[in-house]
C-alpha positions in Angstrom: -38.1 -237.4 -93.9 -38.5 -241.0 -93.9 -36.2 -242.9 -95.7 -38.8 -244.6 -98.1 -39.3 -241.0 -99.5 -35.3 -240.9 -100.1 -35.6 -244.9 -101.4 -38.6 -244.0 -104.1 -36.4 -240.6 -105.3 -33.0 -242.4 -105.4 -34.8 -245.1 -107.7 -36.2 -242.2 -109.9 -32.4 -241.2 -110.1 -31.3 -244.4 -110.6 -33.6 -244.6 -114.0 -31.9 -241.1 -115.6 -30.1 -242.7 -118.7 -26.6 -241.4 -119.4 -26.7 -237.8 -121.5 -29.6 -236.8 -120.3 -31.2 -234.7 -117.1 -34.1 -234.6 -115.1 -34.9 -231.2 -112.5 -35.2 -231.4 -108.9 -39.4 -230.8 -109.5 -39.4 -234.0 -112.3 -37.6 -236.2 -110.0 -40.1 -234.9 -107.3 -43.0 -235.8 -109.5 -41.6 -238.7 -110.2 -41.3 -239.9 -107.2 -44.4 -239.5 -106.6 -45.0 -235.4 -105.0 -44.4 -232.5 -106.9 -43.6 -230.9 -103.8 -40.7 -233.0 -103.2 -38.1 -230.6 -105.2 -36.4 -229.6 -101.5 -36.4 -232.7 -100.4 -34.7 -233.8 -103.8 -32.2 -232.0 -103.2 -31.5 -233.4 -99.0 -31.6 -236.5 -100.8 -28.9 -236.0 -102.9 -26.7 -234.3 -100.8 -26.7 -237.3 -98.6 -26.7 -240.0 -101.7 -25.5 -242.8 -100.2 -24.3 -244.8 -103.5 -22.4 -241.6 -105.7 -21.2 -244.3 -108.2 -24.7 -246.2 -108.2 -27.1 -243.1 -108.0 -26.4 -240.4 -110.8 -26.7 -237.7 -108.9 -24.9 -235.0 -111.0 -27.8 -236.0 -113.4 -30.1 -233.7 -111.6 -30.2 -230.1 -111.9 -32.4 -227.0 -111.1 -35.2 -225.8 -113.0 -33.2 -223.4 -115.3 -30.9 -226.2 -116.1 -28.3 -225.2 -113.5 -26.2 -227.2 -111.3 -25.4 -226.8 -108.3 -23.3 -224.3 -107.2 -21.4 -226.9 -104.6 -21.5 -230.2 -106.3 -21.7 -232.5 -103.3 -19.7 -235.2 -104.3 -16.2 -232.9 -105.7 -17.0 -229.5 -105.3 -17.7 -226.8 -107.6 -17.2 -227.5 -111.6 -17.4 -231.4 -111.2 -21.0 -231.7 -111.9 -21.0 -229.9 -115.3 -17.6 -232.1 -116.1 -19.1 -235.0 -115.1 -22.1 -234.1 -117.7 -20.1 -233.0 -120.2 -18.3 -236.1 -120.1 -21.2 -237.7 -121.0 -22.3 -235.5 -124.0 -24.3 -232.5 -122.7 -23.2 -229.3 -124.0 -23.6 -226.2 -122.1 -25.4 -223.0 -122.9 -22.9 -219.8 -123.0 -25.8 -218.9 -119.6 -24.0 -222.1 -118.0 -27.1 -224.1 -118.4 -28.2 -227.1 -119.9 -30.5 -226.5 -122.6 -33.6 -228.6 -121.0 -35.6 -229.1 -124.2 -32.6 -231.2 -125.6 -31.3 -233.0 -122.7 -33.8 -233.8 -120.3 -35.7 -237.2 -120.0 -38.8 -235.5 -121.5 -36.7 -234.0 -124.2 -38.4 -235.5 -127.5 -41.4 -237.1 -126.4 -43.8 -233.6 -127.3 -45.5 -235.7 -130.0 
């Protein structure tokens, strides 16, 4: 994958505001190909800027993450976003219709 794919879905990342979440298939889209969600996901294992690129913003399409957060193992991606506000479901997932970047914008 060439790394102009990885550029345009790290800048998608870059743009996910604090408290909120995107899925691997919205960055995807995004970024331009709604087929994209694997490659999402190769992406952000290999971020190259953890601190820049909010990775642990991104989660799966049930509001999951990952089961071996990439950048601290498992349990530091939901810390990290609960750190910054997002509550978890007692299913272990984020509630998407409140926290992700669409979340809101139905009118």
């Amino acid at each position: 994958m060439s790394g102009s794919v990885f550029e345009k879905i790290y800048e998608v990342v870059r743009t996910i505001p604090r408290g909120r979440v995107a899925t691997y298939g919205m960055v995807a889209m995004l970024a331009g190909n709604p087929r994209w969600a694997r490659v999402v996901g190769y992406a952000l294992h290999v971020n190259p800027e953890p601190g820049i690129i909010p990775c642990h913003r991104v989660v799966n399409r049930h509001g999951r993450v990952a089961p071996g957060f990439a950048f601290g193992g498992e349990g530091v991606q939901r810390a990290m976003l609960e750190n910054e506000g997002i509550v978890f479901g007692e299913d272990g997932c984020v509630d998407l219709k409140k926290y992700s970047i669409f979340a809101g914008n139905d009118s």
